[in-house]
VEXMI-185605 format. One record per residue: x, y, z of N, C-alpha, C, CB in turn; chain. Coordinates in nm, 4 decimals, always signed. Each point is the difference from the previous one (the first is absolute). Glycine has a CB too. Example, Ala and Ser with C-alpha at 12.3 -4.5 7.8 and 13.67 -1.06 7.14 Angstrom:
# residues 2
((+1.3190; -0.5690; +0.7800); (-0.0890; +0.1190; +0.0000); (+0.0900; +0.1200; +0.0000); (-0.1892; -0.1173; +0.1246); 'A'),
((+0.1542; +0.2223; -0.1966); (+0.0820; +0.1190; +0.0060); (-0.0770; +0.1090; +0.0730); (+0.1184; -0.0628; -0.2145); 'A'),
This chain:
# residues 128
((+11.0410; +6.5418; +11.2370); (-0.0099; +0.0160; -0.1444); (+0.1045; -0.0864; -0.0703); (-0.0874; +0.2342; +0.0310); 'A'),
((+0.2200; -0.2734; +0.0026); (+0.1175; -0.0791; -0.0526); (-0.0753; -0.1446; +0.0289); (+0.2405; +0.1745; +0.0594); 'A'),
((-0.2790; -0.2288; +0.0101); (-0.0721; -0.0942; +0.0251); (-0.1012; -0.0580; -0.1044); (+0.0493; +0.0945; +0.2063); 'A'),
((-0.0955; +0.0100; -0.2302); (-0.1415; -0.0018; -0.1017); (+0.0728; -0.0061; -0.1342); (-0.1905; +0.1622; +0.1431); 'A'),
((+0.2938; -0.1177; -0.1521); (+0.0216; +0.0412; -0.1563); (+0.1171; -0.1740; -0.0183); (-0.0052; +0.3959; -0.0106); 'A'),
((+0.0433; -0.4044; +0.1336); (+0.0971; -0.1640; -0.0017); (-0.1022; -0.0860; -0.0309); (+0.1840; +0.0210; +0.1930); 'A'),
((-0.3107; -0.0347; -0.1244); (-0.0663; -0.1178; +0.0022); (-0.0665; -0.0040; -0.1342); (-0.0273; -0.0080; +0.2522); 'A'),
((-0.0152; +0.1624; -0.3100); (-0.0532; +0.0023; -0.1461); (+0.1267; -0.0578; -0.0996); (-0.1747; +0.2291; +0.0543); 'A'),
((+0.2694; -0.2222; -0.0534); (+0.1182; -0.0650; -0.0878); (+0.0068; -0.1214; +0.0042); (+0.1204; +0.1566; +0.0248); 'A'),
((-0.1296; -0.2236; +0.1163); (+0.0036; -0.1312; +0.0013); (-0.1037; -0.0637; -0.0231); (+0.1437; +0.0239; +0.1170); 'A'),
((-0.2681; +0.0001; -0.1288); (-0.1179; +0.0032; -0.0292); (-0.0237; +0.0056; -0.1547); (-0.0285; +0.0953; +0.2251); 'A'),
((+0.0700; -0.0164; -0.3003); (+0.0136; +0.0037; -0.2111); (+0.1541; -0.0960; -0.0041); (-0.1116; +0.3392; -0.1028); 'A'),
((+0.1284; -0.4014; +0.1830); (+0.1647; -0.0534; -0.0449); (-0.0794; -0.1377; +0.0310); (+0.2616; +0.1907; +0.0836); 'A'),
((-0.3143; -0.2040; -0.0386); (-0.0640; -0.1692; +0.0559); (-0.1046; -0.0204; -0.1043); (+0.0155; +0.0083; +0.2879); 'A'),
((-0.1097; +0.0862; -0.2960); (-0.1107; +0.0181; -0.1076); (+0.0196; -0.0875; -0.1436); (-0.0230; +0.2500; +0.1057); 'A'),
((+0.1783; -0.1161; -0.1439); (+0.0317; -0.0393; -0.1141); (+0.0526; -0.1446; -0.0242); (+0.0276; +0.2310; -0.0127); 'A'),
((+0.0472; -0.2338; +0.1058); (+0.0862; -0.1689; +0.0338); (-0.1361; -0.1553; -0.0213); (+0.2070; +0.1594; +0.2640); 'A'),
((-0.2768; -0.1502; -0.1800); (-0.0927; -0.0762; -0.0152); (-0.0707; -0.0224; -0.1276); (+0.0017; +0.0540; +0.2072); 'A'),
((-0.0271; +0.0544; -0.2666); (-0.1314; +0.0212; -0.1337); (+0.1062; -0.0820; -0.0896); (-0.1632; +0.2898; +0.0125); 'A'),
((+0.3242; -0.2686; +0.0081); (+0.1011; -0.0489; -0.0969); (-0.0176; -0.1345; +0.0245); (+0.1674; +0.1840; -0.0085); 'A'),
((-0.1619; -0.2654; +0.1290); (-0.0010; -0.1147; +0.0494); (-0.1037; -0.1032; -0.0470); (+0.0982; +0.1239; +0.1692); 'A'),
((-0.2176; +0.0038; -0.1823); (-0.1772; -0.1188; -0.0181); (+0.0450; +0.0073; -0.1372); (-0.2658; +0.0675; +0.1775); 'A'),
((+0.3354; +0.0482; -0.2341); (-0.0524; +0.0182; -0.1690); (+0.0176; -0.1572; -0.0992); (+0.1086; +0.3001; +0.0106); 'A'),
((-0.2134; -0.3451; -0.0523); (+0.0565; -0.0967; -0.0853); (+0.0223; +0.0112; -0.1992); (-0.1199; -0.1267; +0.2421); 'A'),
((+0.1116; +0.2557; -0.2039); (+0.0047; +0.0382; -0.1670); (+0.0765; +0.0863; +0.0423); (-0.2086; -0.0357; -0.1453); 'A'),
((+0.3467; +0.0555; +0.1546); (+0.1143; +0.1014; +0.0017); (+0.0797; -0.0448; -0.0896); (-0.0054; +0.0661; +0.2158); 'A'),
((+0.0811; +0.0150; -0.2078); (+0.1628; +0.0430; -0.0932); (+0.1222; -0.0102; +0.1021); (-0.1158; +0.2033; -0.1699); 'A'),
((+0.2008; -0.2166; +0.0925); (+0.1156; +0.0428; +0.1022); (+0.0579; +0.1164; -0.1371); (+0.0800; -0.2819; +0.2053); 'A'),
((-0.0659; +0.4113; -0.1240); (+0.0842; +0.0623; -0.1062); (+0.1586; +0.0429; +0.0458); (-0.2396; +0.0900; -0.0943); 'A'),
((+0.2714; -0.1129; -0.0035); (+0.1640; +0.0358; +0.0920); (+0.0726; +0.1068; -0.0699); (+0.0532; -0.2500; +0.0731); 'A'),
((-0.1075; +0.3542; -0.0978); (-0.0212; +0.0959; -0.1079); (-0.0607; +0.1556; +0.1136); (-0.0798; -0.2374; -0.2510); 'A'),
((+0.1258; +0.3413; +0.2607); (-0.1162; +0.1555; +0.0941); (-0.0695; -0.0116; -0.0852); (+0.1118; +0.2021; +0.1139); 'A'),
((-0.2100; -0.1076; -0.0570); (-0.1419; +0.0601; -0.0514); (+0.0077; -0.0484; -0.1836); (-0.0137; +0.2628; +0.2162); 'A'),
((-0.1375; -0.2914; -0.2023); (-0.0325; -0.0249; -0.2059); (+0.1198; -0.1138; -0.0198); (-0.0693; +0.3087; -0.1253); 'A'),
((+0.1003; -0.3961; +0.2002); (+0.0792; -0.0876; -0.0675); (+0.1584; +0.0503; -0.0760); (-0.2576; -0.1000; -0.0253); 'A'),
((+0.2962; +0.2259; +0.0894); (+0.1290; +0.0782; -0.0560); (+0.1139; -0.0758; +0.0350); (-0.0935; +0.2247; +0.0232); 'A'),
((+0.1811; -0.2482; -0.0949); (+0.1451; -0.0751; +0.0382); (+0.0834; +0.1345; +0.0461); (+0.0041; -0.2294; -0.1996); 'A'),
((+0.0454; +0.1730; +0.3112); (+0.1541; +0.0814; +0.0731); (+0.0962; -0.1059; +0.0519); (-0.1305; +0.2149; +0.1022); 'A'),
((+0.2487; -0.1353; -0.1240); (+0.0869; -0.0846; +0.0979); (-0.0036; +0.0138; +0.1628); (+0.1430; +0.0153; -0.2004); 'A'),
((-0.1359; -0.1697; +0.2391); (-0.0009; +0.0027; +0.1510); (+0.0785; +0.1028; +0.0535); (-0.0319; -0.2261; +0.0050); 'A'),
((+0.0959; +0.2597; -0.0008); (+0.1626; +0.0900; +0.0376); (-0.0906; +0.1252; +0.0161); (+0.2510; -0.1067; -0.1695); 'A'),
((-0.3128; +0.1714; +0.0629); (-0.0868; +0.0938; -0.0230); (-0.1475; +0.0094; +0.0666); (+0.1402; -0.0146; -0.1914); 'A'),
((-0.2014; -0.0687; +0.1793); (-0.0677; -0.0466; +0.1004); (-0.0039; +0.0477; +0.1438); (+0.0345; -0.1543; -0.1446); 'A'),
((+0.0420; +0.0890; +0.1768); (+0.0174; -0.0413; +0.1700); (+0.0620; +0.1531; +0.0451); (+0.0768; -0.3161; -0.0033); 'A'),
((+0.0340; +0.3640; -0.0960); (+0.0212; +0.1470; +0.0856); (-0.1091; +0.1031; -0.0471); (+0.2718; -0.0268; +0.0151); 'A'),
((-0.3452; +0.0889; -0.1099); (-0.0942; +0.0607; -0.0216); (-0.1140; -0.0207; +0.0933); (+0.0917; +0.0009; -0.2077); 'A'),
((-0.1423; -0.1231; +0.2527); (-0.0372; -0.0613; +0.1106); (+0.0230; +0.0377; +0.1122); (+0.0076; -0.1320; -0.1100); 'A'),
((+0.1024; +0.1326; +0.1064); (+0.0507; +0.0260; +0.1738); (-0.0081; +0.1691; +0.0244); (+0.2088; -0.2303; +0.0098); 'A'),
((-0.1737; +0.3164; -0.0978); (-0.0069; +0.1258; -0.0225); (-0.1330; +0.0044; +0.0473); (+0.1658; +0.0454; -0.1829); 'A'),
((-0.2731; -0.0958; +0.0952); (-0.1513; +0.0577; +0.0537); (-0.0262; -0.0486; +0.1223); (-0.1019; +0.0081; -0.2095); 'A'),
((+0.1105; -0.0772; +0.2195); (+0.0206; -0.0879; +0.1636); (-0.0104; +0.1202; +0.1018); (+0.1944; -0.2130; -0.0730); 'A'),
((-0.0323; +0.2450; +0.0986); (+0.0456; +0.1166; +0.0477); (-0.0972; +0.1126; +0.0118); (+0.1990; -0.0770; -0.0871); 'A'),
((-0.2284; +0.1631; -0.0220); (-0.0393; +0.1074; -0.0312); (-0.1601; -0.0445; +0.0653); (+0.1916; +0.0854; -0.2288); 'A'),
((-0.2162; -0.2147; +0.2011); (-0.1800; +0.0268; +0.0745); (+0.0139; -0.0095; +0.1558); (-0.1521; -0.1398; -0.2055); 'A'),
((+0.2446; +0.0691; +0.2301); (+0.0033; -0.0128; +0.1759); (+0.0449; +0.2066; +0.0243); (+0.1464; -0.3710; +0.0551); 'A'),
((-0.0504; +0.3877; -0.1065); (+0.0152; +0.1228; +0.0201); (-0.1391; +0.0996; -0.0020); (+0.2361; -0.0676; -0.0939); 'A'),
((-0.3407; +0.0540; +0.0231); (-0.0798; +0.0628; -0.0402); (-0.0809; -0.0234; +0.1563); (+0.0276; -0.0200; -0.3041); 'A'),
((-0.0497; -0.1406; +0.3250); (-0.1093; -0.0083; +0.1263); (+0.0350; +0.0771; +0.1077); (-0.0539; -0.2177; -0.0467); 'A'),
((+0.2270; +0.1960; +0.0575); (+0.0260; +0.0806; +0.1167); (+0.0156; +0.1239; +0.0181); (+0.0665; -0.1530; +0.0270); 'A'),
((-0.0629; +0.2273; -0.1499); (+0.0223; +0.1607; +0.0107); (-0.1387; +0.0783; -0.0248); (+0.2546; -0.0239; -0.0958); 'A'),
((-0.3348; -0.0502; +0.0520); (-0.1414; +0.0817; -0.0585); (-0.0971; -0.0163; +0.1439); (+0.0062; -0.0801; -0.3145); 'A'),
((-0.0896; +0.2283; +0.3320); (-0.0745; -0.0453; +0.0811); (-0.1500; +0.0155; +0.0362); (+0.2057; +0.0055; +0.0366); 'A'),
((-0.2397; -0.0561; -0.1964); (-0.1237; -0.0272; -0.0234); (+0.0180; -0.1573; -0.0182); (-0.0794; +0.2424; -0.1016); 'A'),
((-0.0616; -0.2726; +0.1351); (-0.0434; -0.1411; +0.0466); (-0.0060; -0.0569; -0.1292); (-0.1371; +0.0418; +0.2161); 'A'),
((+0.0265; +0.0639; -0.3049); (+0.0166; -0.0629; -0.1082); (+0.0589; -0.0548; -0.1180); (-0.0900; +0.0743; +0.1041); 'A'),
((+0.1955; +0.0396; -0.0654); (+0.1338; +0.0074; -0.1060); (+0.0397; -0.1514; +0.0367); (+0.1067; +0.2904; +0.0030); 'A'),
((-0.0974; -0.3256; +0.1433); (+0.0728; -0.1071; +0.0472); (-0.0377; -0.1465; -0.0520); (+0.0265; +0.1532; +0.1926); 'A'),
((-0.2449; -0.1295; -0.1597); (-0.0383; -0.1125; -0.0824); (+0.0367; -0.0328; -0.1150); (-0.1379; +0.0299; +0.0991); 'A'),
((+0.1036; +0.0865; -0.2100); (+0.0360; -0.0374; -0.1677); (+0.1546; -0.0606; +0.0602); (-0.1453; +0.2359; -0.2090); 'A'),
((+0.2209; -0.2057; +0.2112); (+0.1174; -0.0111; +0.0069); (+0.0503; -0.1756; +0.0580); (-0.0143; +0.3018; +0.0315); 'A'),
((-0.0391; -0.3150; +0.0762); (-0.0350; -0.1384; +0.0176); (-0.0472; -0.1140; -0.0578); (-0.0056; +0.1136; +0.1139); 'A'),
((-0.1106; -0.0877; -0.1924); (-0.0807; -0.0578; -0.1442); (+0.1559; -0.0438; -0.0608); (-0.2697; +0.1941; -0.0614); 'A'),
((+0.3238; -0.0364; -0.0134); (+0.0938; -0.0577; -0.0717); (+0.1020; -0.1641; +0.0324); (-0.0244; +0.2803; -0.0351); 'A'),
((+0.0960; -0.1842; +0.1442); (+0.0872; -0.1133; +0.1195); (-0.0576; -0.1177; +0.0029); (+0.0582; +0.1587; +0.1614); 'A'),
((-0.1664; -0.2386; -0.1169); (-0.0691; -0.1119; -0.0321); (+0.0069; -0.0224; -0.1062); (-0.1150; +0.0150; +0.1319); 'A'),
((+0.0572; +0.0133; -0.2757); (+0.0124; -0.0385; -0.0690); (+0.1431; -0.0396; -0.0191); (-0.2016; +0.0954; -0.0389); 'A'),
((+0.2843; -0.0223; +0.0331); (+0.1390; -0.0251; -0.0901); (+0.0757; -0.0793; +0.1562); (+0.0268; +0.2742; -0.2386); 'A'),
((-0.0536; -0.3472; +0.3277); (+0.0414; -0.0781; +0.0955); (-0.0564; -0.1199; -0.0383); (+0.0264; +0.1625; +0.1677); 'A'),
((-0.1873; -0.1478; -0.1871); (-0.0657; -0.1588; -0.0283); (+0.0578; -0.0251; -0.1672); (-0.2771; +0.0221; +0.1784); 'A'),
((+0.3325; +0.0401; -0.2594); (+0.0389; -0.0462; -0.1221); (+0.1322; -0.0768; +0.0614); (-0.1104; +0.2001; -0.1822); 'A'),
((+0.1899; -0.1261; +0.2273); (+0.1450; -0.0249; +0.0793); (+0.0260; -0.1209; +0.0039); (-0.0129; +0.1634; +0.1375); 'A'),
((-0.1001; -0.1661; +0.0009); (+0.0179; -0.1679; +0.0569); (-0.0157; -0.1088; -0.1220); (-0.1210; +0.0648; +0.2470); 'A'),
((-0.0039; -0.0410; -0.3387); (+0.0195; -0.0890; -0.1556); (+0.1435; +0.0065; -0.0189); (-0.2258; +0.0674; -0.1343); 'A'),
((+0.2845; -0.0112; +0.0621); (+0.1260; -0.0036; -0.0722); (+0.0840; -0.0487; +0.1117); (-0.0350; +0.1904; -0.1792); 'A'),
((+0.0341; -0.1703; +0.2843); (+0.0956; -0.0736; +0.0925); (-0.0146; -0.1370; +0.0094); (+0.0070; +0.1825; +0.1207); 'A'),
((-0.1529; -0.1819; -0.1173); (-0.0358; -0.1605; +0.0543); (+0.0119; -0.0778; -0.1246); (-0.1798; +0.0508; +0.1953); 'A'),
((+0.0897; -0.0405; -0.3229); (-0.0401; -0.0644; -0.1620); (+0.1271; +0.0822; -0.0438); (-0.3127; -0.0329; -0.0531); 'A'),
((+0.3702; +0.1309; +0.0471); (+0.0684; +0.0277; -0.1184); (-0.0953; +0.0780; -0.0791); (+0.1447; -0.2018; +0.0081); 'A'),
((-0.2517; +0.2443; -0.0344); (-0.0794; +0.0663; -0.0468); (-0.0950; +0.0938; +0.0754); (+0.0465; -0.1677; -0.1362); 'A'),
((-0.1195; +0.2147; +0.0741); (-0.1834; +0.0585; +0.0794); (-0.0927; -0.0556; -0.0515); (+0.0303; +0.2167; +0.0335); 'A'),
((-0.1068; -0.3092; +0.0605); (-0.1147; -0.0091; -0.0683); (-0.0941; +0.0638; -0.0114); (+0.0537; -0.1333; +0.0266); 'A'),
((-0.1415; +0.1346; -0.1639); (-0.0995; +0.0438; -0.0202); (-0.1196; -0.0467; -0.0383); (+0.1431; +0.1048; -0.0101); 'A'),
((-0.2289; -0.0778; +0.0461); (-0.1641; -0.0717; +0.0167); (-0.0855; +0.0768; +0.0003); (+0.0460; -0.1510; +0.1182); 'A'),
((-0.0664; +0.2629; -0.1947); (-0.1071; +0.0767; -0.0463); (+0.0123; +0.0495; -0.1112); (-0.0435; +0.0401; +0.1815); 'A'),
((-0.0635; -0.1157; -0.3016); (+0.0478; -0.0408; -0.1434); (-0.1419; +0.1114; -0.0427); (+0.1425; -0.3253; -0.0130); 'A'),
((-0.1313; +0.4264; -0.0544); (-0.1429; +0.0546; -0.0450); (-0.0363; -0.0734; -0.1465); (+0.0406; +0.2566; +0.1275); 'A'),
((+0.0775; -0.2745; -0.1947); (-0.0245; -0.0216; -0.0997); (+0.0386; +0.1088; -0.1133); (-0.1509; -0.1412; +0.1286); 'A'),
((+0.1732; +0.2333; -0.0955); (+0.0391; +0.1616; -0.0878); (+0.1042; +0.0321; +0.0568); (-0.2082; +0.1086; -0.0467); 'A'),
((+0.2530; -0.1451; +0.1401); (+0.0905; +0.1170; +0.0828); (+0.1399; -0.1475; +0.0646); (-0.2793; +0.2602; +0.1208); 'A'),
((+0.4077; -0.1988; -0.1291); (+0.0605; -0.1784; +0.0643); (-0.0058; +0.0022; +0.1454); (+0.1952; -0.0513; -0.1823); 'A'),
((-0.1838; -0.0923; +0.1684); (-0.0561; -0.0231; +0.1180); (+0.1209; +0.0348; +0.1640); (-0.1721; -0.2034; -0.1906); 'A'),
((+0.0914; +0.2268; +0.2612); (+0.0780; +0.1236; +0.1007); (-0.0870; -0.1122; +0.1522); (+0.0028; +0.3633; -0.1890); 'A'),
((+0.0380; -0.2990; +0.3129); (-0.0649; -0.0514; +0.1438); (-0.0206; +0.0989; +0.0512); (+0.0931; -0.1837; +0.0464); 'A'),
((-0.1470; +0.1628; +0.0689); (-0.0121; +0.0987; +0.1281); (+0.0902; +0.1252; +0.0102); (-0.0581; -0.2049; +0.1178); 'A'),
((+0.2029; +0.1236; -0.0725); (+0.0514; +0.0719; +0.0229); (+0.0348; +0.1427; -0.1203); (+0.0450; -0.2198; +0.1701); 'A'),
((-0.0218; +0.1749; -0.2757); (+0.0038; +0.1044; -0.1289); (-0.1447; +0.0920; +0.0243); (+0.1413; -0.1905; -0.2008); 'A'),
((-0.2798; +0.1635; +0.2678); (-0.0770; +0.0908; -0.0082); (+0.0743; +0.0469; +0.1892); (-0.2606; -0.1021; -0.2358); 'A'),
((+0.2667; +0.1030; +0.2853); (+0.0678; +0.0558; +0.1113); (+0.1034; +0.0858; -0.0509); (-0.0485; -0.1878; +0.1415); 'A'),
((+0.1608; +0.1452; -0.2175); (+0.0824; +0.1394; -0.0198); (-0.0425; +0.1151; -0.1116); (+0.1896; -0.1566; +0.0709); 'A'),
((-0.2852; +0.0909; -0.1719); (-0.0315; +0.0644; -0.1061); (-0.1146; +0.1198; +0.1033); (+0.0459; -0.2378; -0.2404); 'A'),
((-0.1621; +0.1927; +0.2881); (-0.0583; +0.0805; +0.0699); (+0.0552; +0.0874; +0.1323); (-0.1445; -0.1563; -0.1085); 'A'),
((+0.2344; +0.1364; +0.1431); (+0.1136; +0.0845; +0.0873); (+0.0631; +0.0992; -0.0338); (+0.0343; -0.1592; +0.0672); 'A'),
((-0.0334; +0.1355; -0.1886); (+0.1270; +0.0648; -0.1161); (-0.1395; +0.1365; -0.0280); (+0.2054; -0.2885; -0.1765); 'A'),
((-0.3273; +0.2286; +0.1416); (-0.0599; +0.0792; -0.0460); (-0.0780; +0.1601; +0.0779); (+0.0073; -0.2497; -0.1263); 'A'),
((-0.0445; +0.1540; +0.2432); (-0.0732; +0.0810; +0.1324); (+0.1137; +0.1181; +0.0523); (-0.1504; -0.2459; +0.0987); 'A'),
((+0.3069; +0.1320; -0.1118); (+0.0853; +0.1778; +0.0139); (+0.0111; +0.0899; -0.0879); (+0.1298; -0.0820; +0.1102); 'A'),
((-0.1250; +0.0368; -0.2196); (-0.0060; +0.1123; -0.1238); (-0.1201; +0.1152; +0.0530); (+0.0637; -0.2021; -0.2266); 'A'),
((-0.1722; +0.0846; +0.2432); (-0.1209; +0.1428; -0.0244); (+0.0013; +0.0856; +0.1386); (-0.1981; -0.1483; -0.1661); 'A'),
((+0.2869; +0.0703; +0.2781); (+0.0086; +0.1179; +0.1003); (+0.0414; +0.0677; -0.0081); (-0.0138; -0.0620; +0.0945); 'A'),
((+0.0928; +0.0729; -0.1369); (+0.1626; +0.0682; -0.0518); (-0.0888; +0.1392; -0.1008); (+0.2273; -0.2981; -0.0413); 'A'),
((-0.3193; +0.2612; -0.0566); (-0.0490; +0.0967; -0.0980); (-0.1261; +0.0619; +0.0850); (+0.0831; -0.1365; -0.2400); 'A'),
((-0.1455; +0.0927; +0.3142); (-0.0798; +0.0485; +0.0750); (+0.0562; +0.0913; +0.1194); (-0.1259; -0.1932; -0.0830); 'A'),
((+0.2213; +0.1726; +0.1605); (+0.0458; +0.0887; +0.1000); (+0.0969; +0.1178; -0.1078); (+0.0012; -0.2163; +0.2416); 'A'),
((+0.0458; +0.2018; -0.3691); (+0.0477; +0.0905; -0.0481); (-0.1652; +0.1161; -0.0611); (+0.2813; -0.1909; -0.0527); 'A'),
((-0.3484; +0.1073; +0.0262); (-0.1579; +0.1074; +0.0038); (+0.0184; +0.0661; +0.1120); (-0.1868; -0.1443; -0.0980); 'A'),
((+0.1639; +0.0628; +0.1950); (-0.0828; +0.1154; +0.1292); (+0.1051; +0.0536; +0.0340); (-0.1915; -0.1126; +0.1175); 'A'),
((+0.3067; +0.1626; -0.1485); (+0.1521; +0.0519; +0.0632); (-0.0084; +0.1717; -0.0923); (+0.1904; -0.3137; +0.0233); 'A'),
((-0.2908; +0.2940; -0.1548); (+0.0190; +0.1106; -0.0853); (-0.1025; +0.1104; +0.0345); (+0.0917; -0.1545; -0.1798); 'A'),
């Protein structure tokens, strides 16, 4: 099962990496989520905090699924990583036109973020 859940990470971390690579209509944003300004300083340790707290999560939880969502996240916010390490920014390359423009990886942590919420409200149902 650690196997499966490594190769699925490296697997949305390559995904995302590539789609960034072909994209020829991207951004570089050097700005989190919605284009928000922070300081690097702020950044990088708030960062590192969640970092922490999700590896903590894979290894102490021991549902699979908890582990997947949880992974989703981790990919995402690793394949942004390597951007800002590598460009100095994240790129982004999925423009709707209504909404700013965001990548892969942002639907990887955004949908990670979400699937635990609703487990989280669903196992508090069936617990009552």
């Amino acid at each position: 099962m650690k196997i499966k859940l490594l190769f699925l990470f490296v697997v949305l971390i390559f995904f995302d990496q590539i789609l960034k690579y072909l994209s020829t209509d991207s951004i570089c944003n050097p700005n989190i989520a919605w284009s928000v300004p922070i300081s690097p300083a702020i950044f990088y340790l708030v960062w590192s905090l969640i970092m922490i707290f999700l590896l903590y999560l894979i290894f102490k939880t021991k549902s699979y699924i908890q582990k997947f969502f949880t992974i989703l996240i981790l990919s995402g916010a690793i394949s942004n990583m390597i951007d800002r390490i590598r460009l100095g920014c994240v790129v982004d390359y999925i423009d709707l036109k209504f909404w700013p423009v965001f990548n892969l990886a942002d639907v990887y942590i955004t949908l990670g973020i979400i699937l635990i919420v609703l487990n989280i409200i669903r196992n508090k149902n069936t617990d009552r």
